[in-house]
Every structure is written in C-alpha cells, then in structure tokens.
C-alpha positions in Angstrom: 5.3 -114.4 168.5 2.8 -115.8 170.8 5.3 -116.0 173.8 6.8 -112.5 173.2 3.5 -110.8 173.1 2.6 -112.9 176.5 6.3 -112.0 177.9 5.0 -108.0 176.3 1.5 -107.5 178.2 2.4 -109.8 181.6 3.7 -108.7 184.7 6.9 -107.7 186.1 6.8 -110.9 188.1 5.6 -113.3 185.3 8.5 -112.0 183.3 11.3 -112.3 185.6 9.9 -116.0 186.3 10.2 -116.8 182.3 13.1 -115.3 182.2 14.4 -117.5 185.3 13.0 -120.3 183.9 15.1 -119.7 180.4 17.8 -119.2 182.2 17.3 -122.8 183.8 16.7 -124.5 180.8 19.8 -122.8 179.1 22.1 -124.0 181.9 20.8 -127.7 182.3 21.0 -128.0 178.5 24.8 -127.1 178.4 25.4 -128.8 181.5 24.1 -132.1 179.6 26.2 -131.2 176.6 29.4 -130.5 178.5 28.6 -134.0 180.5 28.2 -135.9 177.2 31.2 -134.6 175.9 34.2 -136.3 176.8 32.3 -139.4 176.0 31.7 -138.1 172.7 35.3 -137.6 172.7 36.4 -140.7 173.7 34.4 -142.4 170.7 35.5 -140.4 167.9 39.4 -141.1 168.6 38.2 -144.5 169.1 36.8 -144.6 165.5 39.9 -142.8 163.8 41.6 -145.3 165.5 40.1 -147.9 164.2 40.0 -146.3 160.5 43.7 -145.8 160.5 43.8 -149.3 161.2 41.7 -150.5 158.3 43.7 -148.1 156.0 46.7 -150.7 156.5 44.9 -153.3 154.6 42.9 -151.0 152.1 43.7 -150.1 148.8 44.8 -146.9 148.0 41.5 -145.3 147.5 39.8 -146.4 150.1 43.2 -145.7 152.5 42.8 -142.0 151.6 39.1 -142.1 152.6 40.0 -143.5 155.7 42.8 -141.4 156.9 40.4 -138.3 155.5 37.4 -139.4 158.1 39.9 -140.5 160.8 41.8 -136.8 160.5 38.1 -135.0 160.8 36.9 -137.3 164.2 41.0 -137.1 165.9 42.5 -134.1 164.4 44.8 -134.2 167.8 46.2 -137.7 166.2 49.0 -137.7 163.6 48.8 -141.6 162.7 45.9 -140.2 160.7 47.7 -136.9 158.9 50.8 -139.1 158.1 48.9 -142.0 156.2 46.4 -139.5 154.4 50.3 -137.7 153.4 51.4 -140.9 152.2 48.4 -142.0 150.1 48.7 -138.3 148.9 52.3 -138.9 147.3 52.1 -142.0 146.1 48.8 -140.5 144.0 51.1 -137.6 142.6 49.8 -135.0 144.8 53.0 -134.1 147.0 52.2 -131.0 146.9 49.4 -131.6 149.2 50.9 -133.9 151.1 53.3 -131.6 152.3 50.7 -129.4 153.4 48.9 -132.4 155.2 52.3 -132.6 156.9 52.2 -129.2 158.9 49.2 -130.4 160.8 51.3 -134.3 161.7 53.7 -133.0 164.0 57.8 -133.6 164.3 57.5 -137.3 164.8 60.2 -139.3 163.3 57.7 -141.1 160.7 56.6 -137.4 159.8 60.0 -136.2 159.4 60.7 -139.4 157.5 57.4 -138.7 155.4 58.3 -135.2 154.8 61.8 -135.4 153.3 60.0 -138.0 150.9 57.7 -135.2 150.1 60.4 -132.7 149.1 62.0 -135.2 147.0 58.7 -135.5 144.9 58.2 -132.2 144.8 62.0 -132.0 143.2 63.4 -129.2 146.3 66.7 -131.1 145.7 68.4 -128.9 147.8 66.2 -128.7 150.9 65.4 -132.4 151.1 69.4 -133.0 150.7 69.9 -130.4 153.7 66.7 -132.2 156.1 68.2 -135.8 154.9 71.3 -134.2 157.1 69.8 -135.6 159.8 68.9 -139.5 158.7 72.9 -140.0 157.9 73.7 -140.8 161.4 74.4 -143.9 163.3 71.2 -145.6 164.9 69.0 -144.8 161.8 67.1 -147.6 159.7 68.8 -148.6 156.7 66.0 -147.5 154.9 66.2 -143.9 156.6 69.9 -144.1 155.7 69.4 -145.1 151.8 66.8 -142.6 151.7 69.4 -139.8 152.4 71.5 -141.4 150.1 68.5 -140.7 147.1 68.4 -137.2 148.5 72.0 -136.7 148.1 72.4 -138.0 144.6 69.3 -136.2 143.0 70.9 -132.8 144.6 74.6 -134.1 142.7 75.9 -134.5 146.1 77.0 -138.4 145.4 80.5 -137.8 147.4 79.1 -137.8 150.2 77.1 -141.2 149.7 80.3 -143.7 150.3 80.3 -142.3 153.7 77.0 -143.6 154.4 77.4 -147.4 153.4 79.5 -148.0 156.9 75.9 -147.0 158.6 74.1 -149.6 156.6 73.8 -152.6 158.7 72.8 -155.1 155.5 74.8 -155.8 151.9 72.0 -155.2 150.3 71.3 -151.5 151.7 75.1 -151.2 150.5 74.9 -152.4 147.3 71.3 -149.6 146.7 73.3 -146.9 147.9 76.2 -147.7 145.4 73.7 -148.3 142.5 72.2 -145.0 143.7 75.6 -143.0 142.8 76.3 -145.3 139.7 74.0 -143.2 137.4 70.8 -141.9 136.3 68.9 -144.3 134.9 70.0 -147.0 138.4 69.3 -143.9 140.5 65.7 -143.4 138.8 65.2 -147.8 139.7 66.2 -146.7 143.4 64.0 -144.0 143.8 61.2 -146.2 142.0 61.9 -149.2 144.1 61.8 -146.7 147.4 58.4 -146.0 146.4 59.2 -142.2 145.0 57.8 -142.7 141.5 57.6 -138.9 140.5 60.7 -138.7 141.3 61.6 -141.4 139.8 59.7 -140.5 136.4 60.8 -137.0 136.1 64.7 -138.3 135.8 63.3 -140.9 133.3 61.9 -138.2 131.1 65.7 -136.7 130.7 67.3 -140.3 129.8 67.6 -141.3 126.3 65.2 -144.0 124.9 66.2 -147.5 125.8 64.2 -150.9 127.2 65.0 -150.5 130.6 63.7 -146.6 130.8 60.8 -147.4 128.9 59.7 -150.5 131.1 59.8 -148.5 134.7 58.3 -145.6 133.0 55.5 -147.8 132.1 55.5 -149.3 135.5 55.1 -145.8 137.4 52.2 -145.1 134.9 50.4 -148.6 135.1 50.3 -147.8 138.8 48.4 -144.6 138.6 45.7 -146.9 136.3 44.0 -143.8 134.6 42.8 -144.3 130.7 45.3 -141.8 129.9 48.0 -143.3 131.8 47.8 -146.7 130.5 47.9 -145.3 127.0 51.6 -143.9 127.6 51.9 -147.0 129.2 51.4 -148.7 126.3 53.3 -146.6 124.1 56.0 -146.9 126.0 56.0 -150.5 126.1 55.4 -151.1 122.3 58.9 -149.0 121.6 60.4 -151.3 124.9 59.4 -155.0 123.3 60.5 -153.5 119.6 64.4 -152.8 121.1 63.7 -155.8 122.5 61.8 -158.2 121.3 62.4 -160.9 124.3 62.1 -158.6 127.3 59.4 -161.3 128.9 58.6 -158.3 131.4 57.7 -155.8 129.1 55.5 -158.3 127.1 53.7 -159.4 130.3 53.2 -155.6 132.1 52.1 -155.0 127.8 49.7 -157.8 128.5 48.1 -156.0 131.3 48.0 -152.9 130.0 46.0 -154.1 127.1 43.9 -155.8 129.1 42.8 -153.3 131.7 42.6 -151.0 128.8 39.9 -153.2 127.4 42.1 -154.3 124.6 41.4 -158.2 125.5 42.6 -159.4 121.9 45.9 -157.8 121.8 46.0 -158.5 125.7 45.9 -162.1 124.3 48.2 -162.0 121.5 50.8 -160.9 123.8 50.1 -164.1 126.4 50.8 -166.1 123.2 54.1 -164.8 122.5 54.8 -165.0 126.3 54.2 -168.4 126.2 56.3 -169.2 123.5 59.1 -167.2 124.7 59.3 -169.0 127.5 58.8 -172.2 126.4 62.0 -171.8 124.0 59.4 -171.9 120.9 60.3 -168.6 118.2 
C-alpha cells in the first residue's frame, strides 16, 4: 500500500524508473529460473531413475510408491508407467492399470503389459484379437504362451497347437498344451503366469475339489488382507477334509493361521505336517 501510494503522488519520471526497475527484476528472476531449469530437469529423471530401480527389489507396496514418485518427477519415462501398471494388476486393480497404460507408450513391454491387462479385466475377445500379434516367430516363449492363455480363455484353443512350433523350450510346449487341456489346468497356467484374477474368476465356475481349493487359497494368501485370509482358510479347511494328506494345503493352512494370528491352530497343523511326512498317522 505504501509503494502504490509512493508510485500515486511521484513523478512521471520516478514512476517510469520503478516501473523500469520492475521490469528488470522480473526479467533477471525468470532468466535465473529458465537457467536453473534443465538442471532441475536433469535431476528429477535422475531420481525416477533411480526409483524405478529400487522398485525391482521392493516389495509390492513400496514398488507402487516408487513407480508413483518416479511417474510424477519423469512423466516423459515409461519404465516408470509400466511398473506402477504391473504393481496395479497384480493388486487386483486392472482396471487402473490399463488406464496407467495410455500414458506408457507402444513399447513392446507395454504392449506385453497391456494384453495382460485385458485378460484381467476378462475382455476375452479384445486381448485374444491384440495377442494376434505375440503368435509370430521371433517372440519370447513367454509372449508366445501368453497368447496361448488369451486364446483359450476367448474358446479359441484351435488355434493354440499352431503355436507350440514357435516355442523354442519343452516346457513352453507342454504349458501351452496344459492350457487347452481344460479349465481347472488353464486356471494353474494363468496363475502360474502371474494373472491371478484371471485365474480366480475361472476357479469360481469349477466344481469343489482339492486342487481348486488350494490355488484359490493361494491367489487369496497373496493379496494378505484379514478378509482374504479368512476365505483362504475356508477354502483350505474343505481342501485338507477331501484330502486329508495334501502336505501343501496343510502347510499354506499353516500360514494362514498364523498370519491370521491363529498361532495355536497354526501349530496344530505343523504337528500333523510333521507326522505326515515322517510316515507317522
């Protein structure tokens, strides 16, 4: 108030030498800012760089932190979009991961990432159409058996035995072939390709039995919430009943109970673990 009632009763002259002088300040101020800049620059892609680095080794929490801080300081780098994508599916969000996609580009691991994506999501039909393009020779077996998932889960399993020649190992064979056997093998495929809503959701339409009980409990173990282990638990009680040796569900029963806080049952079961495999009844 001050300055403008000074600026007010001076001069002409006084006031065209404020106003010069403003205009100075102005300029060398955004003169220092734009000369700062690219240094400024240069330091934030150097941190997302070295965030998406450490995401590697975190766990899954603190990988989504990561790629979230490394997106906001280099949103020009998709190493950063892809990984905050993946941490997004494998926590059930796909949804939201396929969004995160639009901003990571057309790279290969981004295409890769995205037909993953529209097989959580259950759009059958469009990831069996995109997985078009991973059936051709030069791809990764794993790109290649992950066409192969798209293609059974849309009913399309004819045109999975044409896929095996592309395969360059027996054992990428041998998934693709268990991927067209059935549902419930199809539903250990996807699991083991690390699509467990897929995965889950043709679980849910299979009849009761050890097997689908057991990776049902598996996929909701890994997602660790108090309601999750619950089911787990459930599940895993009606597994060990149809089964009363099934050493795996016993054990994945043991930490259920366990991390559940249930430290005496957790214990009981280690006993009958034991003797189990000792050959004791």
């Amino acid at each position: 108030m001050l300055l403008s009632n000074q600026i007010m009763h001076s001069s002409p002259t006084s006031n065209t030498k404020i106003l010069v002088l403003a205009t100075v300040v102005i300029i060398a101020s955004a003169a220092a800012l734009a000369a700062s800049w690219p240094v400024a620059v240069v330091a934030a892609r150097a941190q997302a760089a070295s965030l998406i680095g450490e995401a590697g080794s975190a766990n899954s929490a603190e990988a989504a932190t990561d790629y979230q801080l490394a997106t906001r300081l280099d949103p020009s780098n998709p190493a950063g979009f892809v990984g905050l994508a993946h941490t997004q599916i494998l926590a059930g969000h796909a949804d939201a991961a396929l969004v995160t996609l639009d901003r990571a580009g057309e790279g290969s691991e981004a295409g890769r990432l995205r037909l993953r994506t529209l097989i959580e999501l259950g759009r059958t039909n469009e990831a069996a159409d995109r997985a078009a393009s991973f059936a051709v020779h030069g791809r990764s077996d794993s790109d290649i058996l992950l066409a192969g998932l798209a293609y059974a889960l849309a009913g399309r399993t004819t045109d999975i035995p044409a896929l095996i020649p592309l395969v360059g190992s027996p054992e990428a064979a041998q998934r693709l072939s268990r991927a067209s056997s059935g549902d419930l093998p199809l539903a250990a495929e996807l699991y083991a390709s690390g699509l467990p809503e897929s995965s889950r959701t043709l679980l849910m339409k299979q009849p009761t039995s050890f097997e689908r009980n057991l990776l049902l409990a598996k996929i909701l173990y890994a997602r660790h919430s108090q309601p999750d282990l619950a089911s787990a638990a459930n599940y895993l009680k009606i597994a060990v009943a149809l089964d009363p040796s099934g050493i795996a569900a016993r054990q994945l029963l043991a930490s259920v109970y366990s991390d559940s806080s249930l430290h005496a049952e957790s214990a009981a079961q280690t006993v009958l673990i034991t003797k189990l495999q000792s050959g004791r009844p």
